[in-house]
C-alpha positions as CSV (number, residue, x, y, z in Angstrom):
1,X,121.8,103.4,117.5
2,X,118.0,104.3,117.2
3,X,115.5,102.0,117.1
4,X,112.3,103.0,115.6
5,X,109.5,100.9,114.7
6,X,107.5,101.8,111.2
7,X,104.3,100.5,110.2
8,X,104.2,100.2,106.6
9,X,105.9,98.9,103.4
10,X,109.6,98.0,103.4
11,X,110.3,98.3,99.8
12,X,109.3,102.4,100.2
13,X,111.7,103.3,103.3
14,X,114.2,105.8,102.1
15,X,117.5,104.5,103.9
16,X,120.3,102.8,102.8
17,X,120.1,99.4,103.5
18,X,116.9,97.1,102.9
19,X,116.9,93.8,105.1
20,X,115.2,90.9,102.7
21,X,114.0,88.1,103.8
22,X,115.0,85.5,101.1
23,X,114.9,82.0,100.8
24,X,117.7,80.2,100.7
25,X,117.8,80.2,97.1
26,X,118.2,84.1,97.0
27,X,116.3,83.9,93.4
28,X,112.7,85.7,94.4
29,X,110.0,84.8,96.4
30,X,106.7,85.3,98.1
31,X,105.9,87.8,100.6
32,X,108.9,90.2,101.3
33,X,111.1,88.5,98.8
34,X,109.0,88.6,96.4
35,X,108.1,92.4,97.0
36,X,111.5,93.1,97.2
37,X,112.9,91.6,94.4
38,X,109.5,93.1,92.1
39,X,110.2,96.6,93.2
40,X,113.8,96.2,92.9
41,X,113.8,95.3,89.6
42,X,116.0,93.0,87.2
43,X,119.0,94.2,88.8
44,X,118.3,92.8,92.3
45,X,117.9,89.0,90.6
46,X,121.2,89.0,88.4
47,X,123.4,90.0,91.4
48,X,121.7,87.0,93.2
49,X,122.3,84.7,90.5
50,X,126.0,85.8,90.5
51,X,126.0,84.8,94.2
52,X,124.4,82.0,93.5
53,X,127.5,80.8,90.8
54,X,129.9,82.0,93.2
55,X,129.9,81.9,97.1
56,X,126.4,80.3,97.4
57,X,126.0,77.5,94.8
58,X,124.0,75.6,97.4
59,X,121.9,78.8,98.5
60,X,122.3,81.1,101.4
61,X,122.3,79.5,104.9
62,X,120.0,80.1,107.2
63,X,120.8,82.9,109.6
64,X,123.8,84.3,107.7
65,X,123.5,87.6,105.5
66,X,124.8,88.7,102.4
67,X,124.4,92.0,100.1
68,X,123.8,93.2,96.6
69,X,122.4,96.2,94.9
70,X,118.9,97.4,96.1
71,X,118.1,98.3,92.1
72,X,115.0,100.2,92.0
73,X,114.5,100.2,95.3
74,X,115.3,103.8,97.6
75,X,118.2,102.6,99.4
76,X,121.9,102.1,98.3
77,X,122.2,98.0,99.2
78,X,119.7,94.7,100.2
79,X,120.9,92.7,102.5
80,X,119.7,88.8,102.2
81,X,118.8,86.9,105.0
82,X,117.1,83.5,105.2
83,X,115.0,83.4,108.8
84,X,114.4,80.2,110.2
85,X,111.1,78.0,109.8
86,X,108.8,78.2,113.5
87,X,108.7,75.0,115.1
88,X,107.3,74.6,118.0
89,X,109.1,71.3,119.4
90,X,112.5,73.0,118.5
91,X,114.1,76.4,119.7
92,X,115.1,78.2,117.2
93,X,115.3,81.4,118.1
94,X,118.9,81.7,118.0
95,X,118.8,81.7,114.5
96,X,116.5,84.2,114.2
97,X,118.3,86.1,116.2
98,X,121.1,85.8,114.2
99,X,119.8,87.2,110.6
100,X,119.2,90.6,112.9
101,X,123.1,90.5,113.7
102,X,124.5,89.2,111.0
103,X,122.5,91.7,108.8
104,X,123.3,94.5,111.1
105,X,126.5,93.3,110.7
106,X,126.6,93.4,106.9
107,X,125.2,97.1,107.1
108,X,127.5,97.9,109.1
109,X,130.7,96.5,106.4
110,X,129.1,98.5,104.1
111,X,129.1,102.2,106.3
112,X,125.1,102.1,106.3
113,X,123.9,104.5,108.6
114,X,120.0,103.5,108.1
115,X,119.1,100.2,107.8
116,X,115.2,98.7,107.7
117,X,114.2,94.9,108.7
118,X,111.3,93.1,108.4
119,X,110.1,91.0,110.7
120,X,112.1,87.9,109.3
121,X,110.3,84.7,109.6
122,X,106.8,86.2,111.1
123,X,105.1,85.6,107.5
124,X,105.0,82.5,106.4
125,X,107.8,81.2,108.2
126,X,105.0,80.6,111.4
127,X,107.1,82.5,113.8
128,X,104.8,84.0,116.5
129,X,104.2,87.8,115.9
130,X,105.2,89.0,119.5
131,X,108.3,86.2,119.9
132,X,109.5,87.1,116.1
133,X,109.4,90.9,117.8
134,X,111.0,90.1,120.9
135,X,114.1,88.5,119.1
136,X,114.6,91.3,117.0
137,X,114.5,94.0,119.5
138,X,117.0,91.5,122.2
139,X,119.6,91.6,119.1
140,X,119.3,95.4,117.7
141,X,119.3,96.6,121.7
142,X,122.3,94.6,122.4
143,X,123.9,95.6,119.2
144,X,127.0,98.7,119.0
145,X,127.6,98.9,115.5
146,X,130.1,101.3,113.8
147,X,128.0,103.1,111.3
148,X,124.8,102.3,111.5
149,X,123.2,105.1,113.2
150,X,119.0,103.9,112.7
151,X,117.5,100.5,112.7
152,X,113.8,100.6,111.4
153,X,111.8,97.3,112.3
154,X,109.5,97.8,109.5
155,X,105.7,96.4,110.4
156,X,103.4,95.1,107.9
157,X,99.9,96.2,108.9
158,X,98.1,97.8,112.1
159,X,97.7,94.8,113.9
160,X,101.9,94.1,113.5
161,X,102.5,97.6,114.6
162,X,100.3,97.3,117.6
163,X,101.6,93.8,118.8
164,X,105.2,95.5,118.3
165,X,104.4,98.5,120.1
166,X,103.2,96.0,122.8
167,X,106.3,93.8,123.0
168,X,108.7,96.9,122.8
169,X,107.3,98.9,125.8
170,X,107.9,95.1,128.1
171,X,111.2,95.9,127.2
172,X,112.1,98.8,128.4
């Protein structure tokens, strides 16, 4: 699988599965959620409220994934994740880790070939720019999916990009 990192706006990458990074309520948001779900349209929020009366009356776990349409949105599917909240007593990272492979997972049910992710839990979640980077690329490195052929880690803004540009070349 390729790994490419992207600085720009996830709700505009043409591939076929969007990573979200919901709340646990999966009903809209700030920040990507909320971007998400207002470019996706009406569409996007009905399917989550069906999940919601279904499988997820008590809202999406934390580090599991789930899909629905993408709507308006340029790909086929969004896949929901909800990241965990920083905290800097507690290691969470394992949760983290897991919305990359569960999602990727997801994507990979579906036959996605592309997928893009945010940097889940970076925004307002507190997680640490270069740490939240570092988890993501440890999970989509280690991961052999089936279909998925591209995984874009989608940056928000020059200084992102540069910090993940940073943390990916220590990597390798």
């Amino acid at each position: 699988m390729e790994i490419m990192l992207v600085e720009g706006d996830i709700t505009a990458q043409p591939v076929d599965a969007i990573v979200n990074a919901a709340n646990s309520s999966l009903l809209g948001g700030g920040g990507v959620d909320g971007a998400i779900h207002r470019r996706g349209g009406p569409a996007i929020l009905e399917a989550c409220r069906t999940l919601r009366a279904s499988r997820y009356g008590k809202g999406l776990p934390t580090g599991q994934a789930v899909a629905t349409t993408a709507g308006d949105l340029p790909a086929r599917w969004v896949i929901h994740t909800v990241g965990p909240v920083f905290a800097a007593r507690e290691d969470r990272s394992a949760l983290l880790r897991a919305c990359y492979a569960n999602s990727l997972a997801v994507a990979d049910e579906l036959g996605a070939l592309t997928v893009a992710f945010p940097l889940i839990s970076a925004g307002v979640y507190g997680w640490p720019v270069d740490d939240a980077v570092h988890q993501a690329l440890t999970v989509l490195h280690g991961a052999d999916p089936v279909h998925v052929a591209e995984a874009r880690l989608v940056l928000l803004g020059a200084d992102t990009y540069a910090t993940a540009v940073r943390v990916a070349a220590g990597l390798s």
